[in-house]
The first five atom37 places (N, CA, C, CB, O) and aatype in JSON, in Angstrom:
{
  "aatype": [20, 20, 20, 20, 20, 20, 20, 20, 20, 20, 20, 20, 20, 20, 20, 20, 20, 20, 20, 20, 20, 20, 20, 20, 20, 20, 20, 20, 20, 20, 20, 20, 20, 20, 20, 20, 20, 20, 20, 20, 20, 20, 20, 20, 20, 20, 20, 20, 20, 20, 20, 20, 20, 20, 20, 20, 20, 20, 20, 20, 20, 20, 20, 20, 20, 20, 20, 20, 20, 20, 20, 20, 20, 20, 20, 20, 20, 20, 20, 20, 20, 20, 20, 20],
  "atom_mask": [
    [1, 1, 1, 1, 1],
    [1, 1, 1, 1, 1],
    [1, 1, 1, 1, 1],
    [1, 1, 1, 1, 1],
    [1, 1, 1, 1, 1],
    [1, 1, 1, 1, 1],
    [1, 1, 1, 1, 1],
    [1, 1, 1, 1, 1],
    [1, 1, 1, 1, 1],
    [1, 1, 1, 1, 1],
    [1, 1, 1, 1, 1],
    [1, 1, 1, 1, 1],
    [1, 1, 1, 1, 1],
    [1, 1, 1, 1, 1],
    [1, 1, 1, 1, 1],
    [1, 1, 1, 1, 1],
    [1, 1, 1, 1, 1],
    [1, 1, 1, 1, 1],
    [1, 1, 1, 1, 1],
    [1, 1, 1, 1, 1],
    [1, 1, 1, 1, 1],
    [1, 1, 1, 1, 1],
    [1, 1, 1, 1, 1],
    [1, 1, 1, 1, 1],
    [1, 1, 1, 1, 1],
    [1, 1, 1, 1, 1],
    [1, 1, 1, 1, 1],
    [1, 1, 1, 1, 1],
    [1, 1, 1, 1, 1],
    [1, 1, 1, 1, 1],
    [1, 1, 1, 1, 1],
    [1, 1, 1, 1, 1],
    [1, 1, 1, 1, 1],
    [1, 1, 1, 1, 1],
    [1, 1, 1, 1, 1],
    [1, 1, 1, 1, 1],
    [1, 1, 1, 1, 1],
    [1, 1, 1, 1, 1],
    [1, 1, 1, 1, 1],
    [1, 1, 1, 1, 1],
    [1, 1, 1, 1, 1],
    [1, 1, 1, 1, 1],
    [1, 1, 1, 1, 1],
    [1, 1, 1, 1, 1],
    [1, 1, 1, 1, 1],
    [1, 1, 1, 1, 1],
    [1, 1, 1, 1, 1],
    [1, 1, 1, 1, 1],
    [1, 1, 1, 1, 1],
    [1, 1, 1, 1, 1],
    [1, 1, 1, 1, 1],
    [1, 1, 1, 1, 1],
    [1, 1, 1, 1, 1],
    [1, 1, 1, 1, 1],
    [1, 1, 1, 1, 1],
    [1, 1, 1, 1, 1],
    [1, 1, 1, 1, 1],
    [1, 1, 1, 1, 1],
    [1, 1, 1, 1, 1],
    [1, 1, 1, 1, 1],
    [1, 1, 1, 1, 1],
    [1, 1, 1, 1, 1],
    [1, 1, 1, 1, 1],
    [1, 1, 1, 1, 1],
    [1, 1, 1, 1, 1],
    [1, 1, 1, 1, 1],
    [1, 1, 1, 1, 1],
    [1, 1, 1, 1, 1],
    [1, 1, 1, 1, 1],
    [1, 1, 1, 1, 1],
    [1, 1, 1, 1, 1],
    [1, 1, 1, 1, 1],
    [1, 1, 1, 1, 1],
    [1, 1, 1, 1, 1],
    [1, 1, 1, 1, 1],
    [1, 1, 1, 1, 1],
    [1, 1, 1, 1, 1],
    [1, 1, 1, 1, 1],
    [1, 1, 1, 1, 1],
    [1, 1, 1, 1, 1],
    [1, 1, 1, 1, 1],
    [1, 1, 1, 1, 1],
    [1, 1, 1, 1, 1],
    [1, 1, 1, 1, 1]
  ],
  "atom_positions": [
    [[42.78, 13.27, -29.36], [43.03, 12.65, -28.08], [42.22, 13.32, -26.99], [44.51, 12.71, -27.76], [42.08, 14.54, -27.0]],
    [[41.66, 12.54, -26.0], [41.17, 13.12, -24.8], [42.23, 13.78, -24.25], [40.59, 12.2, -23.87], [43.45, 13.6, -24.3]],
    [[41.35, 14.77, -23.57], [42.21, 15.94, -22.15], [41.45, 15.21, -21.3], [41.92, 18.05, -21.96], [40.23, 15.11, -21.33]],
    [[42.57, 14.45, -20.16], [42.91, 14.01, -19.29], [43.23, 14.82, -18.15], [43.64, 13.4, -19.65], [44.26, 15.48, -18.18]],
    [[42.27, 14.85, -16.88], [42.45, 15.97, -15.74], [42.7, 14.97, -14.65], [41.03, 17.1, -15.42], [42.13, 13.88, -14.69]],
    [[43.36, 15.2, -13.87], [43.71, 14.93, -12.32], [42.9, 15.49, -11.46], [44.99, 15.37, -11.9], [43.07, 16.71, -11.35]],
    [[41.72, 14.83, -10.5], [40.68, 15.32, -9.26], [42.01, 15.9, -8.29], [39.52, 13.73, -8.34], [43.11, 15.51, -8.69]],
    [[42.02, 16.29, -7.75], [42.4, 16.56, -6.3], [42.23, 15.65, -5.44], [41.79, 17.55, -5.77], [41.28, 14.88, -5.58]],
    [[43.35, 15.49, -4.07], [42.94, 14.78, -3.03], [41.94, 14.87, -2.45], [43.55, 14.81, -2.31], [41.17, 13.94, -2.19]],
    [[41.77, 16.4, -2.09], [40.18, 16.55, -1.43], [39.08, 16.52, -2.46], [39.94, 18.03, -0.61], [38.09, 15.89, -2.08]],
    [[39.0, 16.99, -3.56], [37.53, 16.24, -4.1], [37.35, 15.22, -4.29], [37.03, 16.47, -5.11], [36.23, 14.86, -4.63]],
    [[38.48, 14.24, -4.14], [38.4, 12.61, -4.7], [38.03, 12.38, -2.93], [40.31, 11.62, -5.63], [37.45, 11.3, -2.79]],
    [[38.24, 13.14, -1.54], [37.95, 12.9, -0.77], [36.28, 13.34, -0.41], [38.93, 13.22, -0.22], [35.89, 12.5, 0.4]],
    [[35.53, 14.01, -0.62], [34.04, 14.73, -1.37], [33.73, 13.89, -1.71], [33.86, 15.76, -2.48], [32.84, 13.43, -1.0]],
    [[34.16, 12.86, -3.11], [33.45, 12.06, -3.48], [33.3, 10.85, -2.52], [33.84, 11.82, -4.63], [32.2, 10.62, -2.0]],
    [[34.1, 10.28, -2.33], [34.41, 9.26, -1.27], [32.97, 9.77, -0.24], [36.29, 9.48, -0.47], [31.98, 9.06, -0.13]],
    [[33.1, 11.0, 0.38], [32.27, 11.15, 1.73], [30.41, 10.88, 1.18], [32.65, 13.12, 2.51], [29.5, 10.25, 1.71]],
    [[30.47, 11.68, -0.05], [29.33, 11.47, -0.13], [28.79, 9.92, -0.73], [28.96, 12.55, -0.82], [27.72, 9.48, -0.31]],
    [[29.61, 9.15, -1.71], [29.25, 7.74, -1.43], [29.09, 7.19, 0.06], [30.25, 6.96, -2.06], [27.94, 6.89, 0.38]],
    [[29.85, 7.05, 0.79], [29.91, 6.41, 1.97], [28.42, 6.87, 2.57], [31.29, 6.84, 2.85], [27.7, 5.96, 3.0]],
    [[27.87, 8.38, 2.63], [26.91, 8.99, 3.05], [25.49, 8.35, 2.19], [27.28, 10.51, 2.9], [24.44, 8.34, 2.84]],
    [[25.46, 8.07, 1.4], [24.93, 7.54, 0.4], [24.52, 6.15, 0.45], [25.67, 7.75, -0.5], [23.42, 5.63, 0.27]],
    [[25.69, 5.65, 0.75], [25.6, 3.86, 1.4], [24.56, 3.49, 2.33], [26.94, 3.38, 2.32], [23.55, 2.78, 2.36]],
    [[25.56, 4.66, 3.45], [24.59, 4.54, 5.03], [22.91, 4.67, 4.76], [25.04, 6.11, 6.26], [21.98, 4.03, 5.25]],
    [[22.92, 5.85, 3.68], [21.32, 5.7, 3.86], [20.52, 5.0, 3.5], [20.74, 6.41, 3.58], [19.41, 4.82, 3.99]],
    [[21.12, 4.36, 2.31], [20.2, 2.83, 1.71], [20.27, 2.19, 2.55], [20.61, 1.89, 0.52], [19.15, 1.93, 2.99]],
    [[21.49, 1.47, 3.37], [21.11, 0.93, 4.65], [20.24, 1.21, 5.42], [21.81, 0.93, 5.29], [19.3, 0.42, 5.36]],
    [[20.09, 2.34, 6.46], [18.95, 3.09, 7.01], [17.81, 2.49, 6.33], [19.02, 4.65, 6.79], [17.3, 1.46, 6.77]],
    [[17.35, 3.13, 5.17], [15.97, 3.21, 4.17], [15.52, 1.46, 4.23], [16.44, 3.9, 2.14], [14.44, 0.93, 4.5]],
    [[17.01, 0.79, 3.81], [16.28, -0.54, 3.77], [15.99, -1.17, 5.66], [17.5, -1.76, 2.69], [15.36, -2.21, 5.82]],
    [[16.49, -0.43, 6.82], [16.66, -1.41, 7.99], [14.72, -0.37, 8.0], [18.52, -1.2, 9.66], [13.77, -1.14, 8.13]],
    [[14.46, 0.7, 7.91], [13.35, 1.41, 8.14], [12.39, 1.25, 7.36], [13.53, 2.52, 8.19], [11.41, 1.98, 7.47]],
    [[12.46, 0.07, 6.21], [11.51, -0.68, 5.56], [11.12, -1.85, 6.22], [11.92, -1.0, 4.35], [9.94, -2.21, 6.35]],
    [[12.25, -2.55, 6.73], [11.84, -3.98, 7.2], [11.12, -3.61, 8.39], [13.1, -5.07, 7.5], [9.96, -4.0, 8.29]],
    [[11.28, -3.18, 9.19], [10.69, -2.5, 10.56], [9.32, -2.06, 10.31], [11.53, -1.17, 11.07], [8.46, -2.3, 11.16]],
    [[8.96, -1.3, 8.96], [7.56, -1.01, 8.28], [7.03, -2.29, 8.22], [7.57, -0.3, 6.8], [6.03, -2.54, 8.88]],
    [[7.47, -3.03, 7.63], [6.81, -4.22, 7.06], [6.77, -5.19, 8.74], [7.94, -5.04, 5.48], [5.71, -5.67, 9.16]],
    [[7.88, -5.3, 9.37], [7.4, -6.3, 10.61], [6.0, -5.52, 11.16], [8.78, -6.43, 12.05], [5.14, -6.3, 11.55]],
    [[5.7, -4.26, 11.23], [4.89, -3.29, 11.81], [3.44, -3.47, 11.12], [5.55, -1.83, 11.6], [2.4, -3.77, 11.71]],
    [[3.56, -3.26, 10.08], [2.56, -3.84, 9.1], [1.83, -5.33, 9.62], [3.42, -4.08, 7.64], [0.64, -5.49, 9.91]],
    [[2.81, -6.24, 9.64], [2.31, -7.65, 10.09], [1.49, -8.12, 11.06], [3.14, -8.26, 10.34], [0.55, -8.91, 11.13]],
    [[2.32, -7.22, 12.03], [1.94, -6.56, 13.14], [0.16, -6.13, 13.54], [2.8, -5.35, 12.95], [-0.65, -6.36, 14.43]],
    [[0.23, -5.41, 12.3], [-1.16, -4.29, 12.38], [-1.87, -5.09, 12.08], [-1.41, -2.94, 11.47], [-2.83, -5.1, 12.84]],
    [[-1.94, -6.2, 10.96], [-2.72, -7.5, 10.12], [-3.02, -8.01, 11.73], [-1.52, -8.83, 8.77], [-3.89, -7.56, 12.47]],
    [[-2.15, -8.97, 12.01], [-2.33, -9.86, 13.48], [-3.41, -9.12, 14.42], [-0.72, -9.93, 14.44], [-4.53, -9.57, 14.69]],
    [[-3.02, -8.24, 14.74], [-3.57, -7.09, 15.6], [-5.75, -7.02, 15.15], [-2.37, -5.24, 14.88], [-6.71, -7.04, 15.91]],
    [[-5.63, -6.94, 13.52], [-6.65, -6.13, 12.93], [-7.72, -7.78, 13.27], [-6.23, -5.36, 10.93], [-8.73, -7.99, 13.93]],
    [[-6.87, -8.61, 12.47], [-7.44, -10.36, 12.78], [-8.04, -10.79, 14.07], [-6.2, -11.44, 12.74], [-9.02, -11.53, 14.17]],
    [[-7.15, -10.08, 15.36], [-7.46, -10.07, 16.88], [-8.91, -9.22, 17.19], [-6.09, -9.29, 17.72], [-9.77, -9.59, 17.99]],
    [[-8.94, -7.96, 16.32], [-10.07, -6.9, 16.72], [-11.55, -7.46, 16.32], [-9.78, -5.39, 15.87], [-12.65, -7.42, 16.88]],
    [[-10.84, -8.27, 14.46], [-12.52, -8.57, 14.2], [-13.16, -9.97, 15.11], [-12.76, -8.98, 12.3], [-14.37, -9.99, 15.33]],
    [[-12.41, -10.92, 15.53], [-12.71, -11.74, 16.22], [-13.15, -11.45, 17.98], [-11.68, -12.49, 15.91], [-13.76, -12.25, 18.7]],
    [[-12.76, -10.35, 18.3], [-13.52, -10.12, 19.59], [-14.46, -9.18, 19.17], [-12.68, -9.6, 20.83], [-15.06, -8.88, 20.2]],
    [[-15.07, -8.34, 17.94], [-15.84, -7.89, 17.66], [-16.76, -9.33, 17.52], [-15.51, -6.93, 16.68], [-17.49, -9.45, 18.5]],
    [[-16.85, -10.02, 16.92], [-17.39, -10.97, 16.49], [-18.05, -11.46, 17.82], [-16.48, -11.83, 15.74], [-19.27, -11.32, 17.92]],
    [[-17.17, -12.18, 19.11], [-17.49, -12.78, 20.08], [-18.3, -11.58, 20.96], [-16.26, -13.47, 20.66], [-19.26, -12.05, 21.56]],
    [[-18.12, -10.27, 21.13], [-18.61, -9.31, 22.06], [-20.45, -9.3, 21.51], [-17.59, -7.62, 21.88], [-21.49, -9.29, 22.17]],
    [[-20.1, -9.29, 19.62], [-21.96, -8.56, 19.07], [-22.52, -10.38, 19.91], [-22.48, -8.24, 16.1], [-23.34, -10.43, 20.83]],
    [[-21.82, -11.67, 19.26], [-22.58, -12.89, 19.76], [-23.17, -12.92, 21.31], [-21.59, -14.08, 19.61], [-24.33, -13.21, 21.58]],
    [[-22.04, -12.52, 22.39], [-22.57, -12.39, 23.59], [-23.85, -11.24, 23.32], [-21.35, -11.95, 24.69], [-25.04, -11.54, 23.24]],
    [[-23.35, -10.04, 23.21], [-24.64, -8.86, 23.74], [-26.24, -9.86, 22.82], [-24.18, -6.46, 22.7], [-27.42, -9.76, 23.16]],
    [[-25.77, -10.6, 21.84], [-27.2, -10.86, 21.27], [-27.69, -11.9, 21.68], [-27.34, -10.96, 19.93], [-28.91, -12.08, 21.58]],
    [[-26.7, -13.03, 22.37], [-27.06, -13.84, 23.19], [-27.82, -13.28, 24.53], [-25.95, -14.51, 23.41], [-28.88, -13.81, 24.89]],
    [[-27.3, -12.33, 25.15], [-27.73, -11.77, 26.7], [-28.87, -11.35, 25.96], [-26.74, -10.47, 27.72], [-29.86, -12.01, 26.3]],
    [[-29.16, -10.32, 24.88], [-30.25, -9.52, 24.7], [-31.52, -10.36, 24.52], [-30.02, -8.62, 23.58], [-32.56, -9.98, 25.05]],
    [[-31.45, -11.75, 23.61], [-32.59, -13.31, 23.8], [-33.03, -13.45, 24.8], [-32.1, -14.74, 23.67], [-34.25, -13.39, 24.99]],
    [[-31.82, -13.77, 26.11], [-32.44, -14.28, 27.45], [-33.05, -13.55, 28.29], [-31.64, -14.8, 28.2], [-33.86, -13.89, 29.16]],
    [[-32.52, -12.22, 27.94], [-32.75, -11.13, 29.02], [-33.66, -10.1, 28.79], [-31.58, -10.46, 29.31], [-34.2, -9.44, 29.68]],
    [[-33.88, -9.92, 27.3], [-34.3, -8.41, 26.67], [-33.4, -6.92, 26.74], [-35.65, -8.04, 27.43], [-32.33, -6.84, 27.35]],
    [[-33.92, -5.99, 26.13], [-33.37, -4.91, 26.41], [-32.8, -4.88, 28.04], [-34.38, -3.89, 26.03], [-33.37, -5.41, 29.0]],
    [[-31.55, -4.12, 28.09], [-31.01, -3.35, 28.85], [-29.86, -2.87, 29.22], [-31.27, -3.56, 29.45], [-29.15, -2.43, 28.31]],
    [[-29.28, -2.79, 30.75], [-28.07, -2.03, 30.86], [-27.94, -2.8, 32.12], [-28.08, -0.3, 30.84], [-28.72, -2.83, 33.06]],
    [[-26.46, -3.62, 31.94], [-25.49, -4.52, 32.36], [-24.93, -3.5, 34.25], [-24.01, -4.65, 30.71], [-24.67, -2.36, 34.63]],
    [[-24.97, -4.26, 34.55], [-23.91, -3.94, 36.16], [-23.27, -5.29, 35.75], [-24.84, -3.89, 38.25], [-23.62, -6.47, 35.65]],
    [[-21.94, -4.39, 35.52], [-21.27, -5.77, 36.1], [-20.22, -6.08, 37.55], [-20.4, -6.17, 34.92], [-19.43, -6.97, 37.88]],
    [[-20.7, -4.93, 38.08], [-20.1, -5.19, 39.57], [-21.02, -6.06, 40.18], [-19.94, -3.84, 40.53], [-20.5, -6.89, 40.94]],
    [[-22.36, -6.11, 40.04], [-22.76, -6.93, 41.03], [-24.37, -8.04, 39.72], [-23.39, -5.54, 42.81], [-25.56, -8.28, 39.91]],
    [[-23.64, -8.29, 38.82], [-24.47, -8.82, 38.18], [-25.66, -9.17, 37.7], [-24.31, -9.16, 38.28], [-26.18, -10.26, 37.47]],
    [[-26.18, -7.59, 37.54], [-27.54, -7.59, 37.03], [-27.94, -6.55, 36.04], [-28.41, -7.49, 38.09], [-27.16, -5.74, 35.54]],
    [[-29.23, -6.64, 35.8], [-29.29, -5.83, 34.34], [-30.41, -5.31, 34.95], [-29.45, -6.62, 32.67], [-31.12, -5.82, 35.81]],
    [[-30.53, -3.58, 34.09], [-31.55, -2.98, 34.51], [-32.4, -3.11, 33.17], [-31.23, -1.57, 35.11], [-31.81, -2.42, 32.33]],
    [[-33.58, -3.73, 32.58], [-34.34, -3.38, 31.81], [-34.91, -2.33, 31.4], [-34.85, -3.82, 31.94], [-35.42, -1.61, 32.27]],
    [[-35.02, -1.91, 29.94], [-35.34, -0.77, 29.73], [-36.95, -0.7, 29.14], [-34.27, -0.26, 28.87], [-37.39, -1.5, 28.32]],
    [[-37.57, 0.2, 29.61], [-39.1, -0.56, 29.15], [-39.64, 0.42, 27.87], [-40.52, -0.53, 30.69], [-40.7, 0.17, 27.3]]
  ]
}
C-alpha cells in the first residue's frame, strides 16, 4: 500500500502562491509579446515609409542634379551654388 502524507496548510498555501505567481507571469510574457509584435508592425510600416522617401528624395536630387548640375541647395532663398 502507498504511504499517504498530509501537506500542511501553509505549504498547500506556497503552492497556491507560487502557481498564482506563475499565472501572472504568462499573462505578463504573453500581454509583452503582443506589444512586441504590434511594435514590430510598427517598425515594418515605419521601414516601408523610410524606403519610399528614400526613393522620392535620390529621384528629386537626380532630377535637380539633370537641370541644374552639380551643387549645393539654399533653401532659404532658393538657389544653388554650383560646384565647378
Amino acid at each position: 500500500m502507498a504511504n499517504i502524507e498530509k501537506l500542511t496548510d501553509q505549504e498547500i498555501k506556497q503552492i497556491q502562491t507560487l502557481q498564482d505567481q506563475q499565472s501572472e507571469l504568462i499573462e505578463k510574457f504573453g500581454q509583452l509579446e503582443y506589444q512586441i509584435q504590434l511594435l514590430e508592425l510598427q517598425k515594418k510600416k515605419l521601414t516601408n515609409q523610410l524606403e519610399q522617401f528614400n526613393l522620392k528624395e535620390t529621384e528629386l536630387a537626380n532630377d535637380l542634379n539633370k537641370k541644374y548640375g552639380n551643387g549645393t541647395i539654399n533653401i532659404q532663398d532658393g538657389t544653388i551654388t554650383k560646384q565647378s
